[in-house]
ROGUZA-566691 format. One line per 5 residues: number of its first residue (from 0); for each residue x, y, z of N, C-alpha, C. Coordinates in steps of 0.001 Angstrom, whole numbers. Example, Ala and Ser with C-alpha at 12.3 -4.5 7.8 and 13.67 -1.06 7.14 Angstrom:
! ROGUZA-566691
0) 13190:-5690:7800:12300:-4500:7800:13200:-3300:7800  12850:-2250:7080:13670:-1060:7140:12900:30:7870
***
This chain:
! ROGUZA-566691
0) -3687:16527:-5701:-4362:15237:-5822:-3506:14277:-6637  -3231:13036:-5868:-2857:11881:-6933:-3017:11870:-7546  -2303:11562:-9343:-2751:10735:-10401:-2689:9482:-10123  -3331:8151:-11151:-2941:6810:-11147:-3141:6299:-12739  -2231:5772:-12852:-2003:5076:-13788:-1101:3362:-14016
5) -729:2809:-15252:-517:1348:-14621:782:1272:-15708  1734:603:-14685:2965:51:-16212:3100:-1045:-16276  3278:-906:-17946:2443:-2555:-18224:4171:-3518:-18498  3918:-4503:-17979:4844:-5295:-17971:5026:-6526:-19049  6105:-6603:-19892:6576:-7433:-20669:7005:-8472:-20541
10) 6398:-9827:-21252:6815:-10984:-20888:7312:-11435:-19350  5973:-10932:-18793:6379:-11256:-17163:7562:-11032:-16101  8352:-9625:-17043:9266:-9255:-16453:8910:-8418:-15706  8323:-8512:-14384:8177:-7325:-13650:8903:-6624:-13000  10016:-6886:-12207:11162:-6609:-12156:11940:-5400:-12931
15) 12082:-6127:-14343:12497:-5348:-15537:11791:-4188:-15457  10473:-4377:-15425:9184:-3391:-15932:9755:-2002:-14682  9875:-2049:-13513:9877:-1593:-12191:10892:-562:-12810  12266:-1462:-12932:13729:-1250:-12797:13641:222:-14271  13090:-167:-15311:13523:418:-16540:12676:1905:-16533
20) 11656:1825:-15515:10778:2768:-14936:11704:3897:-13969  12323:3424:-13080:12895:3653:-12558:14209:4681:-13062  14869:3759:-14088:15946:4026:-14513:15575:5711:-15499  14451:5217:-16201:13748:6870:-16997:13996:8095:-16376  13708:7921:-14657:13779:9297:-14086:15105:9452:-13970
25) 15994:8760:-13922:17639:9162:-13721:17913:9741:-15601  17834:8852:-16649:17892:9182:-17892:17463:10994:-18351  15934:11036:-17555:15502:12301:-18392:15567:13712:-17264  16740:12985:-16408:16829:14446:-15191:15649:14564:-14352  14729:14029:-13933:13786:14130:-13113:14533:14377:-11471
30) 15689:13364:-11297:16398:12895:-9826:17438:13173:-10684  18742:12969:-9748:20241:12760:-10217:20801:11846:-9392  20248:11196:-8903:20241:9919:-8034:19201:9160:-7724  19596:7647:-7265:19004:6759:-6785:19481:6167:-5794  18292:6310:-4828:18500:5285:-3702:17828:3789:-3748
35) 18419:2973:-3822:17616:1744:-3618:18322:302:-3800  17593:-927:-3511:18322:-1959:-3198:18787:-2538:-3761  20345:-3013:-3893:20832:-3922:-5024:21260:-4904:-5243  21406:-6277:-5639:21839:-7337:-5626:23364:-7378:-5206  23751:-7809:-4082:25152:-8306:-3810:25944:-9727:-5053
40) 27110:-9148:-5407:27532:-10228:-6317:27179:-11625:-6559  27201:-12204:-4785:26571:-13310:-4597:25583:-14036:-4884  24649:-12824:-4970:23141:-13165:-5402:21836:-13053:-4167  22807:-13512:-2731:21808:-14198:-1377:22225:-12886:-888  21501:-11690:-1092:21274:-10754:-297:21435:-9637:-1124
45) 21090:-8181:-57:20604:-6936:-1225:21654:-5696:-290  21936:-4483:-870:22539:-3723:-71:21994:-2292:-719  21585:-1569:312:20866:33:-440:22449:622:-1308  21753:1110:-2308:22884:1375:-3209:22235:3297:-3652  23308:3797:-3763:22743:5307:-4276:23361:5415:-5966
50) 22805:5452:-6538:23453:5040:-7750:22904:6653:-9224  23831:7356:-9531:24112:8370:-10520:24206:7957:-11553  24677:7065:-12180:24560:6553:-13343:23383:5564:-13977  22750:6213:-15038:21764:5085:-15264:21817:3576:-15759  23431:3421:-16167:23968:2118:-16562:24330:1326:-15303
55) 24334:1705:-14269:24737:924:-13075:23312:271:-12379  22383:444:-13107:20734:-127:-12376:20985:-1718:-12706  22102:-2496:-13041:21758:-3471:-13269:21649:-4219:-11767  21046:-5391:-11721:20827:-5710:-10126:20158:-4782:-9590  19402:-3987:-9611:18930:-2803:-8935:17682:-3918:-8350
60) 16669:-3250:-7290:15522:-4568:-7054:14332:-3567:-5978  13386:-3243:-7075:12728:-2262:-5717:12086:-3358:-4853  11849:-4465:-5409:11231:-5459:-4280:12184:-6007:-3759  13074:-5439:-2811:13855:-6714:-2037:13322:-7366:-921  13532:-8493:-882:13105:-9303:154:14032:-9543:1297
65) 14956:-8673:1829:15813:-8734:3178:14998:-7486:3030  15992:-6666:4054:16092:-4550:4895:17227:-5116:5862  18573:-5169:5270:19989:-5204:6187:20074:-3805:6948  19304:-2643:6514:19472:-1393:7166:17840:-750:7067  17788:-506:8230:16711:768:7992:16953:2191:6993
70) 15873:2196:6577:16795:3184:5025:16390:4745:5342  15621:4741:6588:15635:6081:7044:16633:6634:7831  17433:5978:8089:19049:6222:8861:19928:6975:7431  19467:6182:6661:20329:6527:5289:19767:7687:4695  18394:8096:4502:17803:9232:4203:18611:10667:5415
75) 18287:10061:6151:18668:11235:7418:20267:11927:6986  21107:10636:6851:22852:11069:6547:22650:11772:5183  21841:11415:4190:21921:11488:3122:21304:13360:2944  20240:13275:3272:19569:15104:3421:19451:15852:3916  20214:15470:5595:19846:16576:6566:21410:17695:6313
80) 22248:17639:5366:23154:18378:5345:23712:18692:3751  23313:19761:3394:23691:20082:2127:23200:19148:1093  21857:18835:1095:21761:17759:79:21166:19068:-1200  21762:19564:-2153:21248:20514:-2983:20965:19560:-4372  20977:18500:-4633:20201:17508:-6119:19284:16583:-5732
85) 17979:16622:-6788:16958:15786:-6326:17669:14492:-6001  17756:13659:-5441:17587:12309:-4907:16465:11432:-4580  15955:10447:-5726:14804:9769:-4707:15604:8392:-4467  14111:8017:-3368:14739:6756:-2384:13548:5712:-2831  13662:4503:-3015:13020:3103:-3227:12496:2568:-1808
90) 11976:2553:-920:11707:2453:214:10059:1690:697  10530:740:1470:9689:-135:2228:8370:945:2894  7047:440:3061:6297:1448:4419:7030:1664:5292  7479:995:6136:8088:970:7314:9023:2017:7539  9904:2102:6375:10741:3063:6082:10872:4412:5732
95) 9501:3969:4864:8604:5833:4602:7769:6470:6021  7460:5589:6595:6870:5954:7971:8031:6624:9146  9202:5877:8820:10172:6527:9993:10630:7356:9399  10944:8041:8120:11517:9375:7556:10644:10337:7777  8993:10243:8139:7816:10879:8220:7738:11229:9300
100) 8497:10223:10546:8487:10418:11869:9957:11752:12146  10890:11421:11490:12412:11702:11435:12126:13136:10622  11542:13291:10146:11367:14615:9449:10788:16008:10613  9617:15300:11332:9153:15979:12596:10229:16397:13355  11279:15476:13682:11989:16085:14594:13611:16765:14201
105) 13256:17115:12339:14020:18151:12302:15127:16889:11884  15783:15468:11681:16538:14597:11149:16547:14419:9899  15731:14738:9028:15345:14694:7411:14923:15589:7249  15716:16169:5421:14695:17226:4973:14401:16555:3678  13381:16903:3539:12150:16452:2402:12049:17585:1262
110) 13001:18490:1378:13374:19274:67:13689:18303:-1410  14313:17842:-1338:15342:17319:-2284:15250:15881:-2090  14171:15496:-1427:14415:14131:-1579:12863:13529:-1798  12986:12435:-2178:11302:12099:-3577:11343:10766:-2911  10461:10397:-2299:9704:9009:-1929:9244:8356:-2597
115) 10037:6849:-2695:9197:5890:-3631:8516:4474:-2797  7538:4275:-3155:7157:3030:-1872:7068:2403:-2741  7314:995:-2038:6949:-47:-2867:5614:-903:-1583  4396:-1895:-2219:3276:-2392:-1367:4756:-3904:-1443  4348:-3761:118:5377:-4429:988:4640:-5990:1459
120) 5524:-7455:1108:4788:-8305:1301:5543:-8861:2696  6482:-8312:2985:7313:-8763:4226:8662:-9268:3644  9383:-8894:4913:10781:-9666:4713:11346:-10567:5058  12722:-10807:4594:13176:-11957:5460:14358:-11547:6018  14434:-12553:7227:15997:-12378:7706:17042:-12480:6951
125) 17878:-11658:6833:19270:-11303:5801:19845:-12857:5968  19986:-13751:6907:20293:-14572:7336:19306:-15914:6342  18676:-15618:6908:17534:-16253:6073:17436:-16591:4901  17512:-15762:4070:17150:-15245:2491:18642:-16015:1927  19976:-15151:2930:21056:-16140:2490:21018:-17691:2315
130) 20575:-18139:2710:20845:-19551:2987:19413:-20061:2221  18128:-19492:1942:17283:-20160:686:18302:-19831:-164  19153:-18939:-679:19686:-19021:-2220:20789:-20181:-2154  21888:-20741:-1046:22640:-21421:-889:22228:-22533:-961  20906:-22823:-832:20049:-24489:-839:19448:-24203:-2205
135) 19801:-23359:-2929:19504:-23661:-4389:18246:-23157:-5023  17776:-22186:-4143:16653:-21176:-4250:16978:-20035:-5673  16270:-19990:-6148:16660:-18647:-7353:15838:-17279:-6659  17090:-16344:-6694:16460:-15133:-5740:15173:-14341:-6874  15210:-14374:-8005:14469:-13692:-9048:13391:-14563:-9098
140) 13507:-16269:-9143:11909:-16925:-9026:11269:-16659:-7566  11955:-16354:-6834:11430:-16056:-5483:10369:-15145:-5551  10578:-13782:-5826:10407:-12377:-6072:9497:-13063:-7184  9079:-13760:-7953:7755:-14199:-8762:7023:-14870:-8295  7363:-15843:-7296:6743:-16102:-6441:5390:-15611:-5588
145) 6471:-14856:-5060:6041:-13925:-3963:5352:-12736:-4646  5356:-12213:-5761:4581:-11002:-6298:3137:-11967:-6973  3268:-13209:-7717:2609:-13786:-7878:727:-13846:-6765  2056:-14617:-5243:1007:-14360:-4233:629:-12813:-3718  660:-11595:-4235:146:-10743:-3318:-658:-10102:-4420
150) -694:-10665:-5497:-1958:-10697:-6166:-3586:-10857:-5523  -3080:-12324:-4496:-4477:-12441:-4211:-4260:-11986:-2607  -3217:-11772:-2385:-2684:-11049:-530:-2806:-12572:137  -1780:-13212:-669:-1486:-14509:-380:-2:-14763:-336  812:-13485:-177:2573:-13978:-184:2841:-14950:705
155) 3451:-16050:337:3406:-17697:1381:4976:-17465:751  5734:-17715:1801:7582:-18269:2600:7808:-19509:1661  8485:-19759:1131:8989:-21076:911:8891:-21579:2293  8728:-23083:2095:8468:-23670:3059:9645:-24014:3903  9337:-23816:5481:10641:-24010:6290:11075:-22531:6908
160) 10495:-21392:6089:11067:-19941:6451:9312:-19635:6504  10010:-18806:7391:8856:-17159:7552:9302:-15752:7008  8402:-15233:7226:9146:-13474:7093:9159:-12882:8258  10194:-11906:8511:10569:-11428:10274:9147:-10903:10751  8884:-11782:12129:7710:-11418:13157:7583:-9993:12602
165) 8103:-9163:12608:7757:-7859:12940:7016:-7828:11761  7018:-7931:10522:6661:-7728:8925:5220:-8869:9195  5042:-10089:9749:3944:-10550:9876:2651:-9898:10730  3039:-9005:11563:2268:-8237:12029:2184:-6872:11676  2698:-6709:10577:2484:-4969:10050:1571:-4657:9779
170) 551:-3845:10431:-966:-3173:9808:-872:-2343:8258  225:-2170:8135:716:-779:7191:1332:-1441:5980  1195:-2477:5311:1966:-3040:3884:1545:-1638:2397  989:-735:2842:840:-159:1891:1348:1554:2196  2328:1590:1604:3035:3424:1604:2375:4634:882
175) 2798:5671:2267:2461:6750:1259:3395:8002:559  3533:7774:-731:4490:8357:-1314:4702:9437:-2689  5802:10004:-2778:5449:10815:-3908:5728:9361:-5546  5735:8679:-5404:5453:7481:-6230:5411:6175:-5333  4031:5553:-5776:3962:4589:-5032:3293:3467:-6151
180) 4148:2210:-5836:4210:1565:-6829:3625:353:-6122  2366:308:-6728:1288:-1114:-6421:1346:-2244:-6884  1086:-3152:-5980:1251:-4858:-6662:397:-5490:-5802  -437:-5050:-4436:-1073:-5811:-3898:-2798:-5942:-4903  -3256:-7447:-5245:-4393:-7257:-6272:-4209:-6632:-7978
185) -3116:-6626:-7957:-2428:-6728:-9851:-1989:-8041:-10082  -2299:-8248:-11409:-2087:-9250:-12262:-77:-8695:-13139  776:-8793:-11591:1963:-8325:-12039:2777:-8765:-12631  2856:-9684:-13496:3460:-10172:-14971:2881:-9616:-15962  1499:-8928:-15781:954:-8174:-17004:1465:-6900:-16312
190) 1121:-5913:-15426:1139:-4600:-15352:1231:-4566:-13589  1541:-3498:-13409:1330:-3117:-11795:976:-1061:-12038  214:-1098:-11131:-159:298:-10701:1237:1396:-10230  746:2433:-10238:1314:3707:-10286:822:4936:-9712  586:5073:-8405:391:6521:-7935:1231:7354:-7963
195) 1287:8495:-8688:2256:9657:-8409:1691:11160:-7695  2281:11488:-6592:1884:12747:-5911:2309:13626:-7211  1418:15002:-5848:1523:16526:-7129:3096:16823:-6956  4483:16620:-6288:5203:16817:-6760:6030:16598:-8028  5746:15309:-8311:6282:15091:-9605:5615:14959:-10601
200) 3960:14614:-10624:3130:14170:-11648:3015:15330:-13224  3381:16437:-12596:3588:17461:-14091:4807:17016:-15126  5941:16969:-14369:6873:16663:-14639:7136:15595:-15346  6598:14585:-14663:6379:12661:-15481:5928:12948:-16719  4685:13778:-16489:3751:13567:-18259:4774:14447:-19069
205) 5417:16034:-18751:5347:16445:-19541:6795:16199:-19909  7885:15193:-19521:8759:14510:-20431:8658:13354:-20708  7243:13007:-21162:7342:11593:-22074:7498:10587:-21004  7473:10091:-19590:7491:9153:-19024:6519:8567:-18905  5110:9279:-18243:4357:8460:-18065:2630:9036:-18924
210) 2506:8513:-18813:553:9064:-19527:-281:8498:-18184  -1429:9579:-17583:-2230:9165:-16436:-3481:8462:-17125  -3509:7253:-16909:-4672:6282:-17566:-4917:5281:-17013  -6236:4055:-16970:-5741:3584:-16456:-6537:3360:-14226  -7077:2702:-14239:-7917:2198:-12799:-7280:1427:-12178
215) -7018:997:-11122:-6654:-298:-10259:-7496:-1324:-10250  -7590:-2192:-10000:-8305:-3073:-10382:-9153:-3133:-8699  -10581:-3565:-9564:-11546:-3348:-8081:-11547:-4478:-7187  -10802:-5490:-7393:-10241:-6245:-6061:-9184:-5819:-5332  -7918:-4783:-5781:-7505:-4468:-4785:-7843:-3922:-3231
220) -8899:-3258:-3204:-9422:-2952:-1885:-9438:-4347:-774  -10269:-4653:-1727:-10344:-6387:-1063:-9516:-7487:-834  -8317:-7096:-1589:-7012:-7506:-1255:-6144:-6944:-76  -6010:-5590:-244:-5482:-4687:738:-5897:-5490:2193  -7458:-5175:2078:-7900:-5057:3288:-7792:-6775:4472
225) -7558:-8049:3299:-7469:-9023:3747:-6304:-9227:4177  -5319:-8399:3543:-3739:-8607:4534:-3446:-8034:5642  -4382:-6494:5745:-4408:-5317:7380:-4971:-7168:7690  -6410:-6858:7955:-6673:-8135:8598:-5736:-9455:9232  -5116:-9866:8255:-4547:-11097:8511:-3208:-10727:9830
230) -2237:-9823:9061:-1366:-8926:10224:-1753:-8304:11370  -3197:-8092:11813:-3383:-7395:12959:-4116:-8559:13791  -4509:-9371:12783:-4524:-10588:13776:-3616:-10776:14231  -2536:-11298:13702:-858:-12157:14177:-659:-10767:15100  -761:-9450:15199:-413:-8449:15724:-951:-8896:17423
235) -2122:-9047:17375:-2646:-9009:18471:-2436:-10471:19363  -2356:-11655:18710:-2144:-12386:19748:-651:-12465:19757  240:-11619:19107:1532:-11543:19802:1609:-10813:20887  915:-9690:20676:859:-8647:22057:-188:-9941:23283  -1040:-10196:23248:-1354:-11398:24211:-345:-12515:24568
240) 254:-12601:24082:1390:-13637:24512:2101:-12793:25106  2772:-11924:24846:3959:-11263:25317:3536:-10357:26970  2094:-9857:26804:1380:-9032:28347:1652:-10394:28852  1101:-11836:28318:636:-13172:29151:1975:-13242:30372  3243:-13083:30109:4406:-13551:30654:5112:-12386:30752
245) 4643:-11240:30680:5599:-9874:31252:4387:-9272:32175  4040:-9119:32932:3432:-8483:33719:3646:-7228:35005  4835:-7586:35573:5754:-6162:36095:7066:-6837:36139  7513:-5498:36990:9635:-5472:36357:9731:-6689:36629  9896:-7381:37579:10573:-9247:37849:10332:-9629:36609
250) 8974:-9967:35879:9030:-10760:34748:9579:-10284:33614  9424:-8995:33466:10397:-7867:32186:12118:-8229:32767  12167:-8041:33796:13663:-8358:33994:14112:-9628:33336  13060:-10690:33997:13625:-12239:33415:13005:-12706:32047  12626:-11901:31934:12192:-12157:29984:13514:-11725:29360
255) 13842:-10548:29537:15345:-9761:29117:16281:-10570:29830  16407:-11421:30536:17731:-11805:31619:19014:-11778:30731  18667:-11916:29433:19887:-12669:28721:20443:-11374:27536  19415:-10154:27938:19950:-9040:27619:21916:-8845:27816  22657:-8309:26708:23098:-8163:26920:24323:-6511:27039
260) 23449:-5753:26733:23462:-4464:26577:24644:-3952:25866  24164:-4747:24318:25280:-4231:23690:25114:-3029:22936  23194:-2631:22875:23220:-1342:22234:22433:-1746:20624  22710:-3000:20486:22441:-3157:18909:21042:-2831:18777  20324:-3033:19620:18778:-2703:19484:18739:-1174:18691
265) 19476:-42:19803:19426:1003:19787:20060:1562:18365  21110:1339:18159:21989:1548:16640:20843:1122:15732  20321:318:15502:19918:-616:14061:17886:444:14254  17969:868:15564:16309:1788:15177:16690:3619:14697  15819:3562:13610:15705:4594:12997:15408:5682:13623
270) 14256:5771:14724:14075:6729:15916:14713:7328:16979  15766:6372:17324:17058:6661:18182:18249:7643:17250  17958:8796:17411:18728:9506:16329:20045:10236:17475  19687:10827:18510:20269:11296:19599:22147:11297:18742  22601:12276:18903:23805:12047:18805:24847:12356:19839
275) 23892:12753:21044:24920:12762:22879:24077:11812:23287  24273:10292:23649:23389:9118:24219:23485:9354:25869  22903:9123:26949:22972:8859:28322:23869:7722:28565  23224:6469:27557:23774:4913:27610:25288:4969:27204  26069:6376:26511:27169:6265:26113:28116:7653:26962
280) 28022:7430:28228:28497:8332:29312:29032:7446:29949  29675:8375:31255:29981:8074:32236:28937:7524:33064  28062:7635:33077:26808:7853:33979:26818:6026:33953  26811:5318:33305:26731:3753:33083:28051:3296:33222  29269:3680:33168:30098:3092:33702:30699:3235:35293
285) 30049:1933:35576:30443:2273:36937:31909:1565:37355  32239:2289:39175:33588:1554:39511:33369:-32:40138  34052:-602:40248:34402:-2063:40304:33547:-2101:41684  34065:-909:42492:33545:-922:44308:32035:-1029:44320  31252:-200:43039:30070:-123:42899:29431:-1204:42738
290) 29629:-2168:42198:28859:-3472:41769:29192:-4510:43071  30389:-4366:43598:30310:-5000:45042:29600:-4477:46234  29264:-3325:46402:28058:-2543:46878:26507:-3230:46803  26427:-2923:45224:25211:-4015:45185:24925:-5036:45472  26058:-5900:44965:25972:-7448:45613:25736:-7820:47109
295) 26819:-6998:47969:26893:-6870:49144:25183:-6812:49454  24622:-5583:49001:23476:-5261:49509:22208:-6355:48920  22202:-6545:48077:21156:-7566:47733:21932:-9223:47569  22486:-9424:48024:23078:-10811:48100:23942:-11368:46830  23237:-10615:45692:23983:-11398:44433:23101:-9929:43182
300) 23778:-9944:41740:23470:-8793:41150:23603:-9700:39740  22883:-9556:38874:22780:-9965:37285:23828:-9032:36829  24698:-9428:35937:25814:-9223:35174:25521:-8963:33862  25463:-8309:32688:26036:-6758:33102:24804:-6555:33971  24946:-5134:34305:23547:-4363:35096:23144:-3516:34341
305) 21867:-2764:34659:21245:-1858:33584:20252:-2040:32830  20148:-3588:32336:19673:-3829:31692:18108:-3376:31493  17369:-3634:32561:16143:-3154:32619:16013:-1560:32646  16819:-1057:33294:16900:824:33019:16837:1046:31357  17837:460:30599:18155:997:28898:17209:179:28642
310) 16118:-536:28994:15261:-844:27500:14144:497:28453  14131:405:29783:12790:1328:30208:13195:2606:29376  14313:3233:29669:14388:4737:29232:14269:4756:27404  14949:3604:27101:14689:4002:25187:13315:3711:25361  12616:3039:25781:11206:2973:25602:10465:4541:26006
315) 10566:4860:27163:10306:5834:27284:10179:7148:26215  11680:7520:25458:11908:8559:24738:11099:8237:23287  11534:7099:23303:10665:7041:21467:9611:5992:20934  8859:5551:21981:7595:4672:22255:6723:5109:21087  6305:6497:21293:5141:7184:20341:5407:6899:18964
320) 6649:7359:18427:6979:7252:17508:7788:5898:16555  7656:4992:17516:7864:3311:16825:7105:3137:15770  7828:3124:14916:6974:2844:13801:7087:1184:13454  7205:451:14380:7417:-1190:14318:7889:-1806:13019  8918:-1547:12274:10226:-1885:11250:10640:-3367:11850
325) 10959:-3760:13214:11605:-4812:13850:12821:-4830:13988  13635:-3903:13324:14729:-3642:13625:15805:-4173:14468  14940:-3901:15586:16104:-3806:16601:15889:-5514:16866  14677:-6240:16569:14941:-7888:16713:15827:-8170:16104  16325:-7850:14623:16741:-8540:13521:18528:-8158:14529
330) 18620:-7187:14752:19883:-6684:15482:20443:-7629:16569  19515:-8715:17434:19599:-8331:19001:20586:-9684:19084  21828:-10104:19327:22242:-11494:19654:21518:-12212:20198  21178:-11943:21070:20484:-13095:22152:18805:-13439:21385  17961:-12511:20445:16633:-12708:19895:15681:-12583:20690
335) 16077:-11099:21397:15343:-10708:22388:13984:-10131:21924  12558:-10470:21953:11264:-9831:21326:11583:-8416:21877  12023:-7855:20994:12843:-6163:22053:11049:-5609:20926  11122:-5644:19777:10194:-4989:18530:8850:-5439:19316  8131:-6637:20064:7349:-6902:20367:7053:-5680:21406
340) 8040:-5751:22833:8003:-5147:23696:7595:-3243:22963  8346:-3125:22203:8107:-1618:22032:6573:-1343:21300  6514:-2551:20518:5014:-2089:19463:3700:-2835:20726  4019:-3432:21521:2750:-3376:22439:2486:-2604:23301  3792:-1767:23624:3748:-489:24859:3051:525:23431
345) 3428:572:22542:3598:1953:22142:2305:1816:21359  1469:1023:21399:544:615:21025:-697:1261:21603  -554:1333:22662:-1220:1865:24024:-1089:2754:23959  250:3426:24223:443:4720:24190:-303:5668:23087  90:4849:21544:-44:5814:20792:-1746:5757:20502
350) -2319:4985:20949:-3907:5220:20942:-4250:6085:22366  -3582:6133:23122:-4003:7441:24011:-3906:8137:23609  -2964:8908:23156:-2792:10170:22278:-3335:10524:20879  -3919:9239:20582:-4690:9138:19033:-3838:9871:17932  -2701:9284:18366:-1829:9439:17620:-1074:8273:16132
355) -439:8573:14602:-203:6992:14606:1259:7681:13649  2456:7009:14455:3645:7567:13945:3239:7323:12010  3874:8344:11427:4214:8178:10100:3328:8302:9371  2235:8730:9938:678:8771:9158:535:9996:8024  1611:11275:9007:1329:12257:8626:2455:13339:8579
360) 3390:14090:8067:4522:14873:7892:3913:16462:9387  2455:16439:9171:2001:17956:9928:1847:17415:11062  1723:16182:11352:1340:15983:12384:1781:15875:13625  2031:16676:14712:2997:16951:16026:2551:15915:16701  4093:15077:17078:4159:14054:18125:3915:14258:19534
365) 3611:13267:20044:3300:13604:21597:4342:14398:22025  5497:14001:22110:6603:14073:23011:7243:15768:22284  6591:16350:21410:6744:17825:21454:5378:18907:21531  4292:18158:22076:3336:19390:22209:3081:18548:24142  1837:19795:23947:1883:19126:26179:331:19816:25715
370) -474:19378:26679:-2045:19532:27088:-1804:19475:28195  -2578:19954:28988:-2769:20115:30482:-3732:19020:30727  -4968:18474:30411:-5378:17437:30198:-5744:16137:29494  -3633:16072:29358:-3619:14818:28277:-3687:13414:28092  -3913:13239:29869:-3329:12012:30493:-4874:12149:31735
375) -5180:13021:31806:-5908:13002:32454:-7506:11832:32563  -7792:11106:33992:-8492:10016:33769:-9797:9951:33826  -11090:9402:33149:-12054:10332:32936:-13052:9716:34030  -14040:10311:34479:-15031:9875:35674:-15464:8740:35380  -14624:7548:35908:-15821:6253:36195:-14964:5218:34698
380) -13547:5580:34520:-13137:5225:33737:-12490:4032:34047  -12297:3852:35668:-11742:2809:36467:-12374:2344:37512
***
């Protein structure tokens, strides 16, 4: 069973408060590493940093406001091979959800490695975020800003920016972790909350880190629950817009027309783990004679080709398990709704199967158990 307790924050340094929290478990041997996000010299942007020394936390930022990488790609390199020292990771929902997914299929091991969530107010485009600090934005009043608003589950963009579609429709702003560090409905210039799982919670008290004391405050529920709300609204009339104008292959073809199958979708998602691809064979490169074949036969052929095959088949293999990050938008040159397309198919999908990626470490994905009547359609259902 969880403990909870609250760390109280000094002169409105919350940040500080997070960071020096943080830094304790590297100090008193709890971890021997850190994963998590760190200020680039510049200032306009963050880069996951693994950091052994407890003097190097400076710039450290568990709230960053970009995700230049999905950090379950980085968990995966980081534990699935000889990882023998605790390591924990600073990590978005989104991110704890695809290591949860990535763990099922045997890509992460969860030995040696300690989950930290942070309650997620959305991000911004790396792009984005650059260019508020270049117009004279302060990245640290930002981040007060913005923790300010999710007090009342009111995080508002400087004006002129959003946070990436995908993060405006996230049902999930809240992680589940072996420390999970609350701010949605805290008064976080005074204090922010503290869940710690039974892996580490003996450990915390009994070297002097933390004391379990200490309630959440009884508007968080009511906070929580007004941001699911607000995101599954924006969730749903994106999926209505997007069925409105894709309806079969012709319109999926010419929604994608400008696809250009460079793959970035596929690289930048955490679920695409495959390390022999189909898309990276022979099988897709065809001869010169071949594409004049086609043409010949249908009068004229869209350049490259394929396109509609590689989004059907990645859709196909890892639909269930989308844990909607956006990823592969933030990736795509052209700003193809690729994250829309997958979280409204897989949407479907994964309520047939009453399934919900990342919910659960025990929980077997579609695409490795089989029922004989799993799909099956029920009398009078159509």
């Amino acid at each position: 069973m969880a403990k909870q307790t609250v760390l109280k924050v000094s002169e409105g340094k919350t940040e500080e408060a997070i960071k020096g929290f943080l830094k304790s478990l590297l100090e008193k041997g709890v971890i021997e590493a850190l994963l998590i996000p760190k200020r680039l010299p510049s200032g306009d942007g963050f880069a996951q940093t693994l950091i052994h020394d407890p003097e190097k936390m400076d710039g450290a930022c568990a709230l960053s406001l970009t995700m230049p990488v999905q950090s379950a790609k980085v968990a995966s390199h980081l534990s699935i091979k000889n990882l023998n020292k605790k390591v924990a990771a600073v990590l978005k929902a989104c991110e704890i959800r695809a290591i949860v997914e990535l763990a099922k299929f045997l890509q992460v091991k969860l030995d040696n490695l300690f989950l930290i969530g942070v309650d997620c107010p959305g991000t911004f485009e790396v792009s984005d975020y650059s260019k508020m600090i270049q117009e004279g934005k302060e990245g640290e009043k930002l981040t007060v800003e913005i923790l300010k608003g999710m007090e009342r589950g009111e995080a508002v963009p400087p004006q002129g920016y959003t946070f990436r579609p995908a993060c405006e429709m996230c049902e999930y702003p809240v992680p589940k972790a072996d420390i999970h560090i609350k701010l949605f409905g805290y008064k976080t210039d005074e204090e922010v909350g503290l869940e710690i799982g039974e892996k580490l919670e003996k450990e915390l008290e009994e070297k002097g880190i933390l004391s379990f004391s200490g309630n959440e405050p009884s508007s968080r529920k009511e906070v929580v629950d007004r941001v699911v709300a607000e995101r599954a609204k924006k969730r749903d009339a994106a999926f209505k817009e997007f069925s409105g104008g894709v309806k079969d292959l012709q319109s999926f073809l010419d929604r994608f027309s400008t696809c250009i199958r460079c793959h970035n979708c596929m690289v930048a998602c955490p679920i695409c783990y495959c390390k022999e691809c189909v898309f990276r064979t022979a099988i897709f490169e065809h001869e010169g004679d071949q594409f004049l074949r086609w043409a010949d036969r249908k009068g004229g052929i869209r350049m490259p080709t394929d396109t509609l095959i590689f989004h059907l088949i990645r859709m196909s293999h890892m639909v269930t398990s989308c844990i909607g990050c956006g990823l592969c938008d933030s990736a795509c040159p052209s700003r193809l709704p690729v994250a829309t397309l997958f979280r409204s198919v897989g949407d479907k999908i994964q309520k047939m199967f009453g399934y919900v990626p990342g919910r659960d470490v025990n929980e077997v994905p579609p695409v490795a158990t089989f029922k004989e009547d799993e799909l099956k359609i029920e009398s009078g259902a159509l």
